[in-house]
N, C-alpha and C positions, 0 to 999 in steps of 0.2 A: 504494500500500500504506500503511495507517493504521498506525504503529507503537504497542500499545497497550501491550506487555510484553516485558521481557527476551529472550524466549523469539525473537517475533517481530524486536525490534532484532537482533538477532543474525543472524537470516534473514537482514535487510535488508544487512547488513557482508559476509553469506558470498555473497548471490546473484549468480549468475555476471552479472545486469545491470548489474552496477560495471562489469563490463569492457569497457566502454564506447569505441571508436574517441576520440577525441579533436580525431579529425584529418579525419573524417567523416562527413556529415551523410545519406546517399546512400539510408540505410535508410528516412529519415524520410515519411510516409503525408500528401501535403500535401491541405490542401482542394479541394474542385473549382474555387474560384475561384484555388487558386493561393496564399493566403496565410494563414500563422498568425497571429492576431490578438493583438496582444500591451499586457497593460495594464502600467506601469511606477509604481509608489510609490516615492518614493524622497524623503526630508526634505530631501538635500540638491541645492539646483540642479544643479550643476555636474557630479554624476554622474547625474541625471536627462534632463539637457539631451545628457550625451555618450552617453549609453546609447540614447535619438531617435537622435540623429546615425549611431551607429554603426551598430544595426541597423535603421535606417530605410531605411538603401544595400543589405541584404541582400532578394534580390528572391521574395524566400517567407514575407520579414515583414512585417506590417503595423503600427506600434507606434498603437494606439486613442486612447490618452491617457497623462499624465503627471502623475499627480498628487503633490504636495508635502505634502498635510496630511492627516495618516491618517484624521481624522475624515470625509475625503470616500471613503473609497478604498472602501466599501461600497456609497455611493448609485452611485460609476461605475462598480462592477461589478454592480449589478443592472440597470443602463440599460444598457450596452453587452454585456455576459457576454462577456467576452472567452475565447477559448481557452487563455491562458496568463498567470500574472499572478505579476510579477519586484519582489518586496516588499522594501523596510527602510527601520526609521524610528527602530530604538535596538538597540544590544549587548543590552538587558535585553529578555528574553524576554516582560514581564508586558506590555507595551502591545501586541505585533501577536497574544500569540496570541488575546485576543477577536475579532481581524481575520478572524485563519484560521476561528474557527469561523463566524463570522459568515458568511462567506465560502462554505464547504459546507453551511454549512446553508441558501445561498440555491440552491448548486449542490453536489449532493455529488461530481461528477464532475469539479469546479474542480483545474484543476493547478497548483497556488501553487509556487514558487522564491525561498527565500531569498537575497538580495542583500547581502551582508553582511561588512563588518572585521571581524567578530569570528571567535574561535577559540575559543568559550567552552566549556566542555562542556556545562554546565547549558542556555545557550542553545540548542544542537547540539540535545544530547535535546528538550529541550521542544518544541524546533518540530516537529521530526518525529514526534512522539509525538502531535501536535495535528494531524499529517493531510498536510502540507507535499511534495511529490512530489519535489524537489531542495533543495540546499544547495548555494549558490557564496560561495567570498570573492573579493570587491574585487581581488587581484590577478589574478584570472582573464584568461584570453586572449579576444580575441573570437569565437576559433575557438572555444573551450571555451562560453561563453556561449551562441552559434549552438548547438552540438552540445544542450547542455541542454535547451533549448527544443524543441528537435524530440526530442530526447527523452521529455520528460514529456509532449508533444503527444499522442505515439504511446501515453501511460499507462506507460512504463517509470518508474522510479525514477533519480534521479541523485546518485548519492552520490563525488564524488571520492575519493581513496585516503587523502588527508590529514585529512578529515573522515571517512573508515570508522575511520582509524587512531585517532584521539580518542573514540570509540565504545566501541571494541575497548578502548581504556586504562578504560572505564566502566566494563563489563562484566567483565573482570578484575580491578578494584576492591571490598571488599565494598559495600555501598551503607549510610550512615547511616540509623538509624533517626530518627525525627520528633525524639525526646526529643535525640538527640545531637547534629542540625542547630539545636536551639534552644538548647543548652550550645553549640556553633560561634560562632552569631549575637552570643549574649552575651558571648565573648570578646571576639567583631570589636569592640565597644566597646569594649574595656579593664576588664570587668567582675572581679576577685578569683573566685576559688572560692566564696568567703563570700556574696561579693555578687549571684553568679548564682543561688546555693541560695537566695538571698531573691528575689530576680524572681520564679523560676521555683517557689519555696515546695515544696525539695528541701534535704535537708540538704547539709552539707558533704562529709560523705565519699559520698554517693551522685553529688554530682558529680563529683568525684577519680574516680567509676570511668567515669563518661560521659568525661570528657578521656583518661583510658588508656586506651578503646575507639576514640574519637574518634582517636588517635595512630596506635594501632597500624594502624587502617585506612586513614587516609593514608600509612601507614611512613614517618613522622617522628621523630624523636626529644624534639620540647618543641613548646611551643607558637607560639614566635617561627615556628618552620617548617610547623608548623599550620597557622597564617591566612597564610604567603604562599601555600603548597601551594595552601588553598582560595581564594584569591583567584582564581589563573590559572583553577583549575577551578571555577571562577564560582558556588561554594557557598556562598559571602557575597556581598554587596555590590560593584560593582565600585566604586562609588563609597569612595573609600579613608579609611576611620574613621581615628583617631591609632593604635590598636592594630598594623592591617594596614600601615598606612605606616609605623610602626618597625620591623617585622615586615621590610618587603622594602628598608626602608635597612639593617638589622643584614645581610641576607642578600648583597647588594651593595657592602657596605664593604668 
């Protein structure tokens, strides 16, 4: 399922195929030969080499390749077209989702699974908004992992409780309009009211009323709690400006 809009994320959070066994893979529709083919991205060795390892012993997976540098992970998936392809290469959403499109647009039946530390919202949405069949974090179980796979093998969605629940917090959030996420950004610098009305060539008090829309929609009280707010919920930069880094030492002290 392609999540394009609200309407349909929401689908995606309520649909009874979250509820998902965990603990069983029994349902799953294997190939005639017996194995789901599976390609692996991943920047970093160490979780690349143990994800091989682990489901290389499971006797329904076949892992294809391993790739390390995203720049390849297109040419191996149109030479090999694997059945299932277990992607990450950064928290920030803007380098894999060219991947994903690239990806369905070689194959639009491609069942991608994020692989991923992050808990980001912004990330969450985007990828699945970009077409992505599952979402797993890094702590996940290998039983949880296995289950995924034959999951999205069979075309279901795989969405954990923890990643609906961060969804769900989206969804019940109003959402920024463009003008407000670019009064957001210009704060993440340490930008003055003054100083953002001059970027953004907006007066002063029009921006006062972007930061009181901007607040109230985070339900924060200033700004200091503003950009930590938006930081976890990955609405700025994770990469932390002086602004956001005073921002979550004030909040922390």
């Amino acid at each position: 399922m392609q999540v394009t809009n609200a309407k349909q994320e929401q689908d995606l959070i309520k649909d009874n195929r979250l509820a998902i066994s965990f603990t069983s893979v029994k349902h799953a529709q294997i190939r005639p030969d017996g194995k789901i083919r599976v390609l692996i991205a991943d920047e970093h060795p160490i979780v690349g080499e143990g994800l091989v390892s682990l489901l290389g012993k499971q006797s329904e997976i076949e892992i294809v390749a391993n790739v390390r540098n995203a720049a390849d992970v297109i040419q191996v998936f149109e030479a090999l077209l694997p059945d299932v392809v277990l992607v990450d290469f950064t928290p920030s959403p803007i380098p894999v989702i060219p991947i994903i499109s690239k990806i369905l647009a070689t194959q639009s039946t491609a069942r991608i699974v994020i692989f991923t530390a992050s808990m980001n919202e912004q990330h969450i949405h985007a990828t699945l908004k970009a077409g992505v069949k599952g979402y797993l974090h890094k702590t996940s179980s290998l039983d949880d992992i296995v289950s995924c796979i034959h999951t999205v093998f069979n075309g279901q969605a795989w969405v954990p409780q923890n990643i609906a629940d961060v969804l769900a917090r989206r969804l019940a959030s109003p959402s920024l309009t463009r003008r407000e996420q670019d009064v957001l950004i210009a704060m993440a610098t340490g930008k003055s009211n003054k100083q953002i009305g001059v970027a953004l060539q907006l007066s002063e008090g029009t921006v006062k009323v972007h930061v009181t829309h901007i607040l109230e929609k985070l339900k924060v009280s200033g700004r200091t709690q503003a950009l930590a707010t938006a930081a976890v919920r990955g609405l700025v930069s994770l990469e932390l400006t002086p602004a956001i880094k005073l921002a979550q030492e004030a909040l922390t002290a």
